[in-house]
N, C-alpha and C positions, 0 to 999 in steps of 0.2 A: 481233163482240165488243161486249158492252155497258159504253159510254162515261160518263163525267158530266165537266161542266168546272164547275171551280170558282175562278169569276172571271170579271167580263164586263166589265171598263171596256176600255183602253186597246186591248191586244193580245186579249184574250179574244175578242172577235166573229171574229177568222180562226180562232183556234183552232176554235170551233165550227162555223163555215161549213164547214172543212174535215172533221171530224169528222160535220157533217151529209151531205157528200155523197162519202162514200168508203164503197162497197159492203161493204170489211170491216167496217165499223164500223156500231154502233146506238149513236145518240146519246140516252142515258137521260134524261137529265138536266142542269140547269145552278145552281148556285149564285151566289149573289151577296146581301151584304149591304142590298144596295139597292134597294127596291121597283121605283121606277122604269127601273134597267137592267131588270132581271126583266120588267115587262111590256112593254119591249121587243122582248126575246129571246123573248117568248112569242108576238107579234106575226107576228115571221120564222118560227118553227118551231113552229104550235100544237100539235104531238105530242109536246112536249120538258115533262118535268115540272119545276115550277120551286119553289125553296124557298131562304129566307135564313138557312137552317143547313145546313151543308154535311154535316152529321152525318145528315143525314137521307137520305142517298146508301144510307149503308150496308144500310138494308132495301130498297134496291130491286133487289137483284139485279146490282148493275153488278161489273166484273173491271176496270175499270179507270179509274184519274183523271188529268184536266191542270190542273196545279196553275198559274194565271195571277194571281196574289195579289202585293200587295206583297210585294217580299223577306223584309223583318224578319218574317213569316207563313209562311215557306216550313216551317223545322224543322216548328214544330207540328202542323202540317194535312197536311204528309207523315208525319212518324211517325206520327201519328193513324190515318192512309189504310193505311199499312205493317203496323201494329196489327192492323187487321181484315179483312187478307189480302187487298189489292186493291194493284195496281199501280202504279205511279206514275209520270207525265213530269210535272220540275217545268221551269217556266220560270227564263232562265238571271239571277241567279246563282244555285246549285242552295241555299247557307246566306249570313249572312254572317260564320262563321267558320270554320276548317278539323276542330272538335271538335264541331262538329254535321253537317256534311259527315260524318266516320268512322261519328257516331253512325248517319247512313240509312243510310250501305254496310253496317255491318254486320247492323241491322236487317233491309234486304232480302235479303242472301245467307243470314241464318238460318233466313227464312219461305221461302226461294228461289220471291223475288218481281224483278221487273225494276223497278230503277232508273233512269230518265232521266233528262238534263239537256235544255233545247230551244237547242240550241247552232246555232239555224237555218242559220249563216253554212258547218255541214259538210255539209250537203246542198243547198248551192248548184253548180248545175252549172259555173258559173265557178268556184268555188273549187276544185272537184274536177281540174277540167281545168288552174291552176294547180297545182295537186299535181302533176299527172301531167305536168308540161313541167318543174319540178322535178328530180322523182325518174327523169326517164328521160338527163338532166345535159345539157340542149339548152341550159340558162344556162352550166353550167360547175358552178366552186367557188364556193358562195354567199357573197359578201362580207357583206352587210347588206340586212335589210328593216325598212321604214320604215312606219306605218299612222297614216294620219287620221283621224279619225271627230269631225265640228264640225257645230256647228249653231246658233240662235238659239232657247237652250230644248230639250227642256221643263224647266223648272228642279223639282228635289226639293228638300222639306226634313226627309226622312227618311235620305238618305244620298246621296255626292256622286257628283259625273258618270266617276269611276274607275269606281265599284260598278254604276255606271251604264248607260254606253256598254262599256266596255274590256274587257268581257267578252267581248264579239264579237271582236274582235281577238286579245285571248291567245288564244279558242279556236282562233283562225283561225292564229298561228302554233304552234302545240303541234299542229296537226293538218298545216299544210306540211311541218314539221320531223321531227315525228314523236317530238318528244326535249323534257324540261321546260327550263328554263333553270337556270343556276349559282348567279343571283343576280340581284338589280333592286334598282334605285334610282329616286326618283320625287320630283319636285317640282311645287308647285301654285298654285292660289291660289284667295280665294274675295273674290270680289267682288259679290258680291249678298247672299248670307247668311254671316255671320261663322260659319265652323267648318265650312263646308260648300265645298269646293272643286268652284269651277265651271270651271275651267282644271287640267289634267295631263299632264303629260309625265314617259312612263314609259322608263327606259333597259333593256335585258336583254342578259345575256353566254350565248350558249349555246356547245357542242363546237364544235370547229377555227375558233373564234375568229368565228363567225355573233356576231354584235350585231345586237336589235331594239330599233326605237323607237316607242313609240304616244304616240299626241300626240290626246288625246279633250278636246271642250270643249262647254257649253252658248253661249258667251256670243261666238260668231262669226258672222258677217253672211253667211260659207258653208256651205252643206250641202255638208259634204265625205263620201265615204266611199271612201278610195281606200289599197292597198295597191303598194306598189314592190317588185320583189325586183330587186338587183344582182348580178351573177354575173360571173366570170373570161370568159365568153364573149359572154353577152346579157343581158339586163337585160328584167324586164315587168312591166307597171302593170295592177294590178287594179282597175276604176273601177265601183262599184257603180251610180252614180247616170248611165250610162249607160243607155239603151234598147237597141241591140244592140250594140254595140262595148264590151264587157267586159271582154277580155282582149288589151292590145296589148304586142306581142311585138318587144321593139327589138334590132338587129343590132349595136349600136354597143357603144365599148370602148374601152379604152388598153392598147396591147402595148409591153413597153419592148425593144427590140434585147437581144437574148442577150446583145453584150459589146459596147465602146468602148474602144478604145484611148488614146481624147481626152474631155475634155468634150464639145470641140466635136459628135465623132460620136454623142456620148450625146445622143440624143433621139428622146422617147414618140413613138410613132403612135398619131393618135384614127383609131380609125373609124366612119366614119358610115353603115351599111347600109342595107339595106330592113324597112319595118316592117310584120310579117305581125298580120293580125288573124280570130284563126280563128273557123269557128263554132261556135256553140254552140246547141244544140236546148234548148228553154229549160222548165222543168218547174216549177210555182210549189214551192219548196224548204220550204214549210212542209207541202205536201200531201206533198213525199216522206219527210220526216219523222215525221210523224201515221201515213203506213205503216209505215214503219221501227219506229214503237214497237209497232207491233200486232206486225208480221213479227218482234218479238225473245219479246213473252211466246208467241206460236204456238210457235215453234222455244228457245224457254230457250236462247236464244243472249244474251249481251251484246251489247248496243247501240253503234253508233259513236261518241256521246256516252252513256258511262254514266254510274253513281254518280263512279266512278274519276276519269274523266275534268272531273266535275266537281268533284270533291276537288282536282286539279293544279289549275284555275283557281283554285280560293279562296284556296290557299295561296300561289299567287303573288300577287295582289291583297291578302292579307293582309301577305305582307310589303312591297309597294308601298305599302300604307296604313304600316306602320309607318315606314318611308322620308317619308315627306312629314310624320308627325310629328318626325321626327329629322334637319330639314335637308338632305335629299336622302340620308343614310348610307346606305349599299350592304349590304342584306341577303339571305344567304345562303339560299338556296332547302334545306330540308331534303328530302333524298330520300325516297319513299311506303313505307312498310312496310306491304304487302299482308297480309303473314303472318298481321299481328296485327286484319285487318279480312274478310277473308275465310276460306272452309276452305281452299280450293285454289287460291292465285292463277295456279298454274304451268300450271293448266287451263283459266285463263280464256277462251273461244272469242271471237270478234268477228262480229257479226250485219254484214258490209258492208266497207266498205274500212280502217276503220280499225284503229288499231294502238296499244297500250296497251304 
C-alpha cells in the first residue's frame, strides 16, 4: 500500500521507520515544513520522495496518510487528506474539539474512507493482556483505577500537558473498560506558562460505581508511567517504564467477616498473597499498529482506535478542560449520537479486539 507521512519532528521518524520496513507498506513519501528534517529523512531512506507541502502527496499516487503534526493541524490536513480520497491515521489527539472530531467521522464514512486515531497505548501487548486478566474477572469487581504519566518536560506552549499526555491514558481506560465515563472533573495548574497547565489531575465516574483518576504532569523529577487496577479480588500494576516486568499481578486484599455479633468480632482480614508476573512476547506496539491501519483499509473493517473512538477521547478531555476552567465542576459526559455521523452505526464491524 502506498504510504506518505506527514510530519517528521518529534514522533514522526518511528512512524516512518516503521512504515519503511513493513512488507505491506510502500513508503511514498514524507512531508515536513522544514528543510532540514527533510534532508534528513532523505539521508535514512534515499528512495522516499520529499516535499514541504504536504499537498503535493496527492499526485503521487499514495492511498494512504499519517498525520504526525501539531495538534491544532490535525482538522485541516485530515479533511484535506479525506477530500481527495486517501486515508487517514492521525496521531493522537485525533482534533482539539469534539465538532471537528464529527466533522472527520462523517467526512470518512461518506467517502467510505478509514479513519484512524494513533492511540499506540491499544496495541500494546501489556495493555491487551491487562484487558484480558480484567475481563476474564481474575481481579474480581473493579473498585478503582488510578494512571500516572509525569515527567520533567517536554513543556508546549500551544496547549497543555491534559491535551498532551492524558490522551494515552483515557484511551487506555475506555479500551480496559470498554464503556465512556458519566462525568469528570479536573484541576490543575500552570506554573511555567501562565494559561497553560503544566500539572492535571483528572477525576472520572464510570458504571457500578468504577472511578478513575489520571494524574498527567510535565513539571516532575519522575518518569512515571504506570496504571493501578483495584479489584474485590486482586489488584495489578501496569508499569510501562519497566523493561520486562510489565504486568504485576497482586493477590492481596481486605475481606470483611460476613457477620459479628460484636464489635470486638468485627475485624477485616488483609491479605497478603503471591505476586504473579506473567510473560509477555513483546512486539514494538507502534509496528502493530501501522499494520492494523493498513489491515483495516484492506478488509473496510473499522479500526480498534477509530474515528469513533477518537471522538470519545476528545469529548472527555473537552469537558475535563472545561472542569479546570470552572474550578474542578463536574461535567457531564454527553452520550455519542452515531446516527447522526454515520450511515449505519448498528453495522459498524471492529478490525481487532476492540469494542465500540
Amino acid at each position: 500500500m502506498n504510504i506518505g507521512v506527514i510530519g517528521s519532528g518529534y514522533w514522526g521518524p518511528n512512524l516512518i521507520r516503521n512504515i519503511a520496513e513493513l512488507p505491506t507498506a510502500n513508503l511514498v513519501a514524507v512531508a515536513d515544513a522544514r528543510p532540514d528534517r527533510l534532508k534528513h529523512i532523505k539521508t535514512l531512506y534515499p528512495f522516499v520522495q520529499i516535499t514541504e507541502n504536504y499537498q503535493d502527496m496527492f499526485s503521487m499516487g499514495i492511498e494512504a496518510v499519517i498525520i504526525a503534526t501539531p495538534p491544532h493541524t490535525h482538522f485541516a490536513i485530515a479533511s484535506d487528506c479525506l477530500n481527495h480520497g486517501i486515508n487517514v491515521l492521525v496521531e493522537k489527539p485525533l482534533t482539539l474539539n469534539s465538532a471537528d472530531a464529527e466533522a472527520l467521522i462523517k467526512l470518512a464514512d461518506e467517502r467510505n474512507l478509514t479513519l484512524m486515531v494513533g492511540n499506540t497505548f491499544e496495541y500494546n501487548a501489556a495493555v491487551e493482556m491487562l484487558k484480558n486478566i480484567i475481563d476474564s474477572g481474575e481481579l474480581g469487581e473493579i473498585f478503582y483505577i488510578d494512571a500516572v504519566r509525569t515527567n520533567l518536560g517536554l513543556f508546549s506552549t500551544k496547549l497543555n500537558v491534559m491535551w498532551d499526555l492524558a490522551p494515552h491514558d483515557v484511551s487506555i481506560l475506555l479500551y480496559l473498560l470498554g464503556k465512556d465515563p458519566h462525568n469528570v472533573a479536573a484541576q490543575g495548574r500552570s506554573s511555567i506558562y501562565k494559561g497553560i497547565e503544566d500539572l492535571v489531575y483528572m477525576h472520572m465516574n464510570f458504571d457500578n460505581d468504577v472511578v478513575a483518576h489520571v494524574h498527567v504532569s510535565w513539571l516532575d523529577p519522575n518518569k512515571v508511567r504506570r496504571i493501578t487496577v483495584v479489584g474485590s479480588k486482586k489488584m495489578a500494576v501496569y508499569d510501562d517504564i519497566e523493561p520486562l516486568e510489565k504486568i504485576k499481578i497482586y493477590d492481596k486484599g481486605v475481606d470483611a467477616p460476613p457477620y459479628a455479633d460484636t464489635f470486638a468480632q468485627f475485624q477485616f482480614s488483609y491479605r497478603y498473597g503471591n505476586v504473579v508476573i506473567p510473560y509477555i512476547k513483546f512486539t514494538e506496539p507502534l509496528r502493530v499498529e501501522c499494520q492494523h491501519f493498513i489491515d483495516s483499509i484492506m478488509s473496510k473493517t473499522q479500526p480498534r482506535s477509530s474515528g469513533v473512538t477518537g471522538l470519545r477521547i476528545v469529548k472527555i478531555l473537552e469537558a475535563a478542560d472545561w472542569s479546570l476552567k470552572n474550578h474542578g465542576s463536574q461535567k457531564v459526559i454527553e452520550p455519542l449520537e452515531l446516527e447522526k455521523l454515520i450511515k449505519s452505526p448498528a453495522a459498524l464491524s471492529v478490525n481487532g479486539n476492540g469494542k465500540h
